[in-house]
Residue, then its C-alpha position, 0 to 999 in steps of 0.5 A: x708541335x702538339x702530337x695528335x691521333x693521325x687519320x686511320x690509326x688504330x687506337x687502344x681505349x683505356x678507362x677505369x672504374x675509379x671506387x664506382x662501377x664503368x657505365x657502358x654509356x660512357x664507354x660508348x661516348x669515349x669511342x665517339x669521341x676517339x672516332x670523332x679524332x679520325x682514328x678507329x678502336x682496335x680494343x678496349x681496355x678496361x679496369x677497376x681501382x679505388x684510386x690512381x697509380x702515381x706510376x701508371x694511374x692504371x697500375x704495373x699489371x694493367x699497364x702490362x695488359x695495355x702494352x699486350x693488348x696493343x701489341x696484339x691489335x697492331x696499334x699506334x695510339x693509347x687513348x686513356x679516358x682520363x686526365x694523366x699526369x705528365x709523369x703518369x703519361x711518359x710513363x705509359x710511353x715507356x713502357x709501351x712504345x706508343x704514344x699516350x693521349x689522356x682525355x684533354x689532348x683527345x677533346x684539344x685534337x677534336x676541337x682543333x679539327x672543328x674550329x673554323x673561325x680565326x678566333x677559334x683556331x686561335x683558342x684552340x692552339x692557346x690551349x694546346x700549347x698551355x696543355x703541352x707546356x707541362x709536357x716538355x720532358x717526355x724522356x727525348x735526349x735531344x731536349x737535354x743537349x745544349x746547343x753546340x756551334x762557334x759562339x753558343x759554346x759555354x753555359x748557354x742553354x739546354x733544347x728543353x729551355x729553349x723549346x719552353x721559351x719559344x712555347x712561352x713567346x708564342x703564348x704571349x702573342x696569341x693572347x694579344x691576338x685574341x684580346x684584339x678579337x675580342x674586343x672586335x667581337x664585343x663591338x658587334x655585341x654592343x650594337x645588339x647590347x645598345x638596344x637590347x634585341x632579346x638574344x636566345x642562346x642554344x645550350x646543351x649535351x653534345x650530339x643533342x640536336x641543337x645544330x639541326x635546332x638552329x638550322x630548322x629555326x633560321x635556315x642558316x647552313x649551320x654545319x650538322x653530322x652525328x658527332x661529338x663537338x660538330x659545333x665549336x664556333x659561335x653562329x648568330x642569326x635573327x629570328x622573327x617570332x609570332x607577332x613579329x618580334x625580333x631576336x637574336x639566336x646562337x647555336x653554341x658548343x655541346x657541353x660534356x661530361x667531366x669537361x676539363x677546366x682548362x678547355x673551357x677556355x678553348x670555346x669562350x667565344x662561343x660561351x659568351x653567347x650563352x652568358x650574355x643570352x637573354x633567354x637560354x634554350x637547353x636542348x636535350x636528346x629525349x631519347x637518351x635513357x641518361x638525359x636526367x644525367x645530362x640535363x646535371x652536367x650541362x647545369x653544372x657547366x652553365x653555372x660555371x661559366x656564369x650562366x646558371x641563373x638565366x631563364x631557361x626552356x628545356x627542349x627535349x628533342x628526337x621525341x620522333x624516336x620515341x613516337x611522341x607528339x608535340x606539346x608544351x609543359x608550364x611549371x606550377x606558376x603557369x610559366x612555359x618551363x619544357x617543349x616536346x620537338x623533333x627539329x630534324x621533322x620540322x614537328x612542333x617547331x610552332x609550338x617552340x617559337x610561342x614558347x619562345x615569344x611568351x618567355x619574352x614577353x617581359x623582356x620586349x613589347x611593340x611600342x610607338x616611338x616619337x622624336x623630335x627633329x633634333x633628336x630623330x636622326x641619332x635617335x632612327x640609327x640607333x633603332x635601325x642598327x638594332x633592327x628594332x624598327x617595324x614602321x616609320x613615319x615623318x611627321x609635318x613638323x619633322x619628327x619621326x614616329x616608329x613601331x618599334x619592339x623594345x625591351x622593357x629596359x630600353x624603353x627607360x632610357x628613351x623616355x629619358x631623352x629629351x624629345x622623345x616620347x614612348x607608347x604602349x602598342x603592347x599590353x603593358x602595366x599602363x593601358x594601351x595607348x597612354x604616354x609613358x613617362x619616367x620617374x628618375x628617383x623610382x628608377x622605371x617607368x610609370x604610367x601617368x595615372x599610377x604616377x599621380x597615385x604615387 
């Protein structure tokens, strides 16, 4: 149903300088972006206005230039690098005898071909069908007929109503698959949510390095090539850090720039991950000359999809490109706020991990955790199922004792638990070793001797 660029056709590229120069940087990107779609650029059409056609958006004279330029190229798609109107895109049809895909159907096809979870093939043909259900009228006869045959003789109803009927049930129905699957996918979050194992969400710019990141870290068989949107489905592995803590990381989708409102949509699984993260690695491309650019756009995109204000490290990596070393820069309040890696060389992966590790440790400390017998056996499937645990052991009197990493919240809710008791292995607010014990009206823990300064 929803018309794509067909592998080896030859595409015309259209962009306008809208009241500001064209930068040949996006340029480039847009050519990337039609090359990651499969077809190859035959030429590129560019142009200035101070505003958009509401004909053409490129004006009668620059759509006539489009229509020669293609005609001389012998090309079979036009590629706008904007978002048309469906009147803006049918016109352009019209008059050129080819098809038109604007900026959204273009990134829609790329996401079509990356995802391969049944959640994201799913998402993706949500947002093609919601694209295309503005898109119905395109000037084809047929659509305007009614049906004919005895018994649909009469008043009935036209192909176009029919057709937006049919779009209409089939939307409905992918909605209630994906809420099904989204309540599956929030029952595996929940199990990392019930002891909250920090969790590390990769972010950034497409084509930043973040696949190759993830790989490097975990050795997971994440998928990797120099193209835009090589990541669309969320991956999550668990990732030891020094000092063995635990923590769950999650490559995620590369943002770009002017990324369409509704297409966000289109990867919100993997969105999840980056809202939910405790810790957000923001990876960036060092030797992109526009990185201070990219480094907006992706801030802009994190802040509209919620998470804006989680803590974050930015990660400039490829700074072999640039013969730099590895290093870690902190911010004025001694915090680790950039580090400086290559993750295709494997160079300052270590220094990373550290950074890492000391971000978090507000979030998870080592502690001991003693249950009584009536409560060890709940108590043991919770920590396990969390992969909390890194010792255990059965005390004479049946209960249990376990090193556990444990964030700093979830250490409040077990020590309310009756039977249960929580120590420090870490350094913490109370010195090593003491018992800590809750003060419900405070709402934290305490130690018992700041509790009787209290």
């Amino acid at each position: 149903m929803f018309e794509r660029p067909r592998g080896g056709e030859k595409a015309v590229l259209v962009r306008l300088g809208l009241g500001a120069p064209i930068e040949q940087e996006d340029l480039d990107e847009f050519a990337q972006l039609a090359e990651s779609a499969g077809v190859s650029v035959g030429a590129t059409v560019t142009g200035k206005r101070d505003r958009p056609d509401p004909k053409y958006f490129v004006g009668s004279g620059k759509a006539e230039e489009i229509r020669q330029v293609a005609v001389d190229t012998c090309a079979e798609v036009i590629l706008v690098d904007h978002a048309l109107s469906p009147s803006q895109e049918r016109n352009l049809e019209k008059l050129t005898g080819l098809r038109v895909l604007d900026r959204n159907a273009l990134i829609l096809d790329i996401f079509a071909q990356r995802a391969r979870s049944h959640e994201g093939k799913l998402e993706v043909e949500l947002a093609q069908l919601r694209h295309l259900a503005s898109r119905l009228v395109r000037g084809w006869t047929h659509l305007e007929r009614q049906k004919g045959g005895i018994g649909l003789r009469g008043p009935g109803e036209t192909q176009l109503e029919t057709d937006r009927r049919l779009l209409g049930e089939r939307v409905r129905v992918l909605s209630k698959r994906l809420e099904k699957l989204q309540l599956q996918r929030e029952t595996g979050r929940q199990r990392r949510v019930e002891i909250p194992i920090p969790s590390v969400a990769l972010v950034g710019y497409t084509n930043a390095g973040k696949s190759t990141l993830f790989r490097s870290l975990t050795g997971a068989d994440a998928y990797v090539a120099d193209q835009l949107f090589a990541t669309l489905d969320p991956l999550v592995r668990k990732v030891e850090l020094p000092g063995g803590t635990p923590v769950v990381l999650a490559d995620t989708v590369g943002f770009i720039r002017e990324l369409p409102h509704e297409l966000v949509a289109a990867f919100r699984s993997t969105l999840t991950e980056a809202r939910e993260a405790t810790l957000l690695l923001h990876v960036i491309d060092a030797s992109d000359p526009r990185r201070d650019e990219r480094i907006e756009q992706v801030n802009a995109v994190l802040t509209e999809v919620g998470a804006g204000e989680l803590p974050q490290i930015r990660v400039y990596n490829k700074i072999d490109r640039l013969d730099l070393v590895p290093r870690v820069e902190r911010d004025a309040e001694g915090q680790v706020a950039s580090v400086w890696i290559s993750a295709a060389r494997h160079r300052g992966l270590e220094l990373l991990l550290e950074a890492i590790a000391e971000r978090l440790a507000l979030f998870a400390s080592l502690r001991r955790v003693r249950a009584s017998a009536s409560q060890a056996g709940q108590l043991r499937a919770r920590l396990y199922s969390a992969g909390a645990i890194r010792s255990e052991q059965v005390q004479e009197d049946g209960s249990i004792e376990w090193s556990a990493a444990i964030p700093d919240a979830e250490a409040t809710v077990l020590a309310r638990l009756p039977g249960v008791t929580v120590e420090a292995l870490a350094p913490l607010s109370a010195p090593s070793g003491e018992h800590i014990t809750c003060v419900v009206d405070r709402g934290y823990l305490q130690s018992p001797a700041t509790a009787r300064r209290s």
